[in-house]
N, C-alpha and C positions, 0 to 999 in steps of 0.2 A: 875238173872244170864245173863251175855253178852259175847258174843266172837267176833273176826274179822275174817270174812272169805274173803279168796284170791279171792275168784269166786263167783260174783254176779250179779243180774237181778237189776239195779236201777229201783224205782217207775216208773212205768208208763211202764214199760218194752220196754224201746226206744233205751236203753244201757246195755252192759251185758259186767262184765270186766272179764276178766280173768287173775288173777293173780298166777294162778297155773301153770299146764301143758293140753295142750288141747288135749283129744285120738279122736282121729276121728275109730270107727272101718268100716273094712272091711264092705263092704256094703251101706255106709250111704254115703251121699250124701250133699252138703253144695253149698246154692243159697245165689247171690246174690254178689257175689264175680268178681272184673274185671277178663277178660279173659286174660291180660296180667298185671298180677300184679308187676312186676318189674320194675323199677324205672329206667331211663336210668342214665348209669354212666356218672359222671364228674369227675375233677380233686376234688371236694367237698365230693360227695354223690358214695357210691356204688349201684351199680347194674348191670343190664342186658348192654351185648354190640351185637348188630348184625353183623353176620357175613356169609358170602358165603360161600358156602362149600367147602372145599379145591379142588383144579385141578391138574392133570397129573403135570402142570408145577410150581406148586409153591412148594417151596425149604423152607420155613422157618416155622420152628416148634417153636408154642411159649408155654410155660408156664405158669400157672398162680401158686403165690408164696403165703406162708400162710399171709403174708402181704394186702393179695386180689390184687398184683400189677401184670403184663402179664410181661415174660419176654424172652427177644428173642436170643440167639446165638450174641455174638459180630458180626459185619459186617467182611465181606473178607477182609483176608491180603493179600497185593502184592505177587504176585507167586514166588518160588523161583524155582532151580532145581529139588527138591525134594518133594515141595509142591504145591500142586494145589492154585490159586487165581487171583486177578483181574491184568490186562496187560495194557496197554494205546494202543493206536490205531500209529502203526508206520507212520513215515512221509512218503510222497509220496516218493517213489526214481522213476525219468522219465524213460522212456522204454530207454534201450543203441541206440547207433547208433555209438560203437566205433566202428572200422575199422582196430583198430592191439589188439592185445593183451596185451598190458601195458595200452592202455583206459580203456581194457573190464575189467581188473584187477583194475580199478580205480574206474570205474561202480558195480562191485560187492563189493568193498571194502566198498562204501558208503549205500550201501544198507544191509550186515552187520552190520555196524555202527549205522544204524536208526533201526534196529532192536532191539541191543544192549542198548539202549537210549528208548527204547518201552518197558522192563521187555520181551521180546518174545526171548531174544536167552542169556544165561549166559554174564557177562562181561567176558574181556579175563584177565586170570589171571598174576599176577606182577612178 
């Protein structure tokens, strides 16, 4: 009489496979094992990715998907009124040096304008 078993000791006991499930109980203890057994991930291969611990100032929560893939929050939409998001940096507008009031209105006129043209102030409606 013969059988095959999942879990065995090859001759010379160099190799021991396990085809079953492996119980490790409470208590016991296993040498000889790397201290970091995870495999660094690639676009290839799963595994471990190192990472910093989060800080006060980081903003983006990521995910990982049953797919094993990290996944992050679309990036910022351009701001609207109503909605918070990214602005562009306005143009310079030069300090005034008007000297009546139809300059000084010409001066602020164009410093709305580059504002306008920045996402930092509503466009004016039609």
């Amino acid at each position: 009489m013969s059988y095959n078993t999942k879990n065995y000791t090859e001759q010379g006991g160099e190799k021991t496979v396990i085809g079953g499930t492996l119980e490790i109980k409470e208590g016991a203890s296993v040498t000889g094992l790397s201290a970091d057994p995870l495999l660094v991930a690639t676009e290839e291969t799963l595994g471990g990715v190192k990472a910093a611990a989060a800080g006060e100032d980081d903003t983006v929560e990521v995910k990982i998907g049953e797919d094993g893939k990290l996944y992050a929050p679309a990036y910022p939409t351009d701001a609207t009124e109503s909605v918070s998001g990214l602005v562009k940096m306005a143009a310079n507008q030069a300090d005034s040096i008007a000297e009546d009031t139809a300059t000084l209105v010409t001066d602020f006129n164009a410093l709305l304008a580059k504002l306008k043209a920045a996402g930092l102030m509503a466009a004016d409606e039609a």
